[in-house]
N, C-alpha and C positions, 0 to 999 in steps of 0.2 A: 789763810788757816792752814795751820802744819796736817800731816797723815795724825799723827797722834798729839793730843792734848793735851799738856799739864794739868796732871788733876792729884790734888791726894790722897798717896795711896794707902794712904791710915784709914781716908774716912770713906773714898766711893768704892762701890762696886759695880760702877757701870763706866765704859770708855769710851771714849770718843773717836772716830776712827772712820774715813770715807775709804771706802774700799767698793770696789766695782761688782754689782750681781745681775743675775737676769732673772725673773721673779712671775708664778704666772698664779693667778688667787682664781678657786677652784672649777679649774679645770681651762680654765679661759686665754686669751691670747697671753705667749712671752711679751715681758717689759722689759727694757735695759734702765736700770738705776743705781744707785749705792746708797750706803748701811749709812746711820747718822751717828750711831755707837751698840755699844753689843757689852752682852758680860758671857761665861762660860758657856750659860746654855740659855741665852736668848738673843734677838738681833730687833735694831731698829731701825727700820726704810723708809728714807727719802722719796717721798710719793704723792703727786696729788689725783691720782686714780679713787675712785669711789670701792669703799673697804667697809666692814662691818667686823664689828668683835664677833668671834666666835667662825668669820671665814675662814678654809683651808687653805695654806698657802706651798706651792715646791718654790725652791731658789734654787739656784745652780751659783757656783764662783768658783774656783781654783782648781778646776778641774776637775770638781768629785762629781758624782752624779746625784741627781736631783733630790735636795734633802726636805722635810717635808714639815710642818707646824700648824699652830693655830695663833690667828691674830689674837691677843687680848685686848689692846688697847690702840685707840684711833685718834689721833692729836695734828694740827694744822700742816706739821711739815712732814708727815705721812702715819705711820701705825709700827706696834711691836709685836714680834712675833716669839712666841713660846717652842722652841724645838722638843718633835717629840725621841721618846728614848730610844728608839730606833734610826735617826739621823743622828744623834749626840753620840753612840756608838760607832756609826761612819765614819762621822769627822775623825773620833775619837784614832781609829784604826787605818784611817784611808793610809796608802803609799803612792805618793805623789808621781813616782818615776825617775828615772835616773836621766841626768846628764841634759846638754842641749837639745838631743834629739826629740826630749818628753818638751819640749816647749811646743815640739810641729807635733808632733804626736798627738796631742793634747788639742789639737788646732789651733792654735796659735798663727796670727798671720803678720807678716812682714818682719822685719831685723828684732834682733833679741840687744838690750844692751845688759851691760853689766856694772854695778859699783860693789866697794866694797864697805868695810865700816873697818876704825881701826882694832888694835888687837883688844881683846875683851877680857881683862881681870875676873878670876872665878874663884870660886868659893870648891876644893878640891879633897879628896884624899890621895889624888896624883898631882904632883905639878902641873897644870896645864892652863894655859889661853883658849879662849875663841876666838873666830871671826865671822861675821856673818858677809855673805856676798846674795848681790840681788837681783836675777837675771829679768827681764820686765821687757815683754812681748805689748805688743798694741789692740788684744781683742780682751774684751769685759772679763775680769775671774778668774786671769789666768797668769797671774805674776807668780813667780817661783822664787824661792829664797834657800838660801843652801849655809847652812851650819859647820863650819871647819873645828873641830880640837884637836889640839896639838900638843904632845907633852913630852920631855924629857927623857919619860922612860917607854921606850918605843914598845916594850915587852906588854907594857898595859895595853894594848891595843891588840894584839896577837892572837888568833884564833876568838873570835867574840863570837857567841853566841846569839845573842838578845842585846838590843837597844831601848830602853823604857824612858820617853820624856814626859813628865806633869805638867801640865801648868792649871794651877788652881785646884788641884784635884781631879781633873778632867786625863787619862792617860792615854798617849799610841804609844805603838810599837814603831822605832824608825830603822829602816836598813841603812847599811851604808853605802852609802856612790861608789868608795873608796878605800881601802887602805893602803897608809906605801909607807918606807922610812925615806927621810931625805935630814942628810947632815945629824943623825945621831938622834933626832928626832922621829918622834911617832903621827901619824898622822890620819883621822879620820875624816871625809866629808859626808854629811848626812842633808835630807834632803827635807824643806818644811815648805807648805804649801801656805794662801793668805792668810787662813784664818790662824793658824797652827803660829805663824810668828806675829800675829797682832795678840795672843793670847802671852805668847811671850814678852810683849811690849810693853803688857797692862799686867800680869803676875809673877813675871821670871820664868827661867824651865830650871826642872830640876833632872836629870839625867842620868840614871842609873845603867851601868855598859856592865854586861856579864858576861865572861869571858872563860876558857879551861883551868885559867890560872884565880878565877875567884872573879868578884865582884868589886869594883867603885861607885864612885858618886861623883857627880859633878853640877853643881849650881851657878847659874849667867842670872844677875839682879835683872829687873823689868827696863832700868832706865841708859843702858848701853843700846839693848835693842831697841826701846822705844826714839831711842837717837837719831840711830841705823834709819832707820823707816820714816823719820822726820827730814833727813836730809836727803831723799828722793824727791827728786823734783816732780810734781802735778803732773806733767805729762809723763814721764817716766811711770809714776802710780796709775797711768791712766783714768783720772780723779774725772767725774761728772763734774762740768762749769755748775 
């Protein structure tokens, strides 16, 4: 089974997607397991722990701190949880951390690797590519993914203000790791945590950078990145057998 699933994205709005969480239903011992799919603002867990609709549930994954919901529904290969609007605003705004060091930071334990994806055709009112790179630690929640734009006009990147990426509706704020020119080119690296680029996987981002010099736009389709993150290998994703 790939990270992310071929599905159509005319007709679902739900994704498929194992991603690693730690999950404790109210108040009671941590669990280690992963999501079976998810849409903006709810998640589905891989579980065979005894759950009742209407229990309270925290999860932890990507480093954010503990988000909070209610199960609605309970089905064989676990239950779905409804996020309330105070975790959806977390997600929404978390800053994941900058650089290698937020992998140990973050506790992250043993070697970090890294892949990349190739360059990513975008939808602009500046010339520019992406690339997404995937740095993927070996403790549950805590894989980091890192968003490159690159464009022509280096000027568009110069003093920015504000960073806003959508996906579905759902919006953070992202800082940058980075800016530099290299070879006449401009260049940002911004930083997306699990859930932030499975959202991208299954909607696209849409990217609005505000800067002294004005505003752009910048839009990456759902199925580059949903690629990206299909061709991390199982143990790289640290996927539950």
């Amino acid at each position: 089974m790939t990270v992310v699933q071929t599905i159509d994205r005319r007709q679902a709005q739900r994704y498929k997607a194992g991603f690693d969480i730690r999950f404790s239903i109210n108040d009671g011992a941590e669990i280690v397991s992963n999501t079976l799919n998810f849409t903006s603002r709810s998640i589905a867990i891989r579980s065979d722990v005894l759950a009742q609709k209407g229990d309270r549930i925290a999860i932890s994954f990507a480093g954010l701190p503990a988000i909070e919901g209610e199960i609605v529904r309970v089905f064989p290969e676990g239950f779905a949880v409804v996020l309330n609007e105070g975790s959806l605003a977390l997600m929404a705004h978390t800053d994941p951390g900058n650089g290698h060091s937020a992998f140990h930071a973050a506790g992250v334990s043993g070697p970090v690797e890294t892949q990349n994806s190739p360059f990513i055709r975008t939808h602009s009112s500046v010339p520019a590519r992406a690339l997404i790179s995937s740095g993927v630690g070996y403790q549950p929640g805590y894989n980091r993914h890192f968003l490159s734009i690159v464009t022509a006009d280096p000027a568009a990147l110069e003093n920015i203000k504000t960073i806003w990426i959508n996906a579905d509706g759902v919006k953070w704020t992202a800082k940058a790791l980075k800016f530099e020119q290299r070879n006449n080119r401009g260049i940002a690296v911004l930083s997306l945590n699990d859930w932030q680029a499975y959202m991208g996987a299954a909607y696209g981002l849409k990217i609005a950078i505000m800067s002294e010099a004005g505003a752009w736009t910048l839009d990456i389709d759902a199925e580059p990145i949903a690629d990206h993150l299909d061709s991390l290998s199982p143990m790289q994703m640290a996927l539950s057998a």
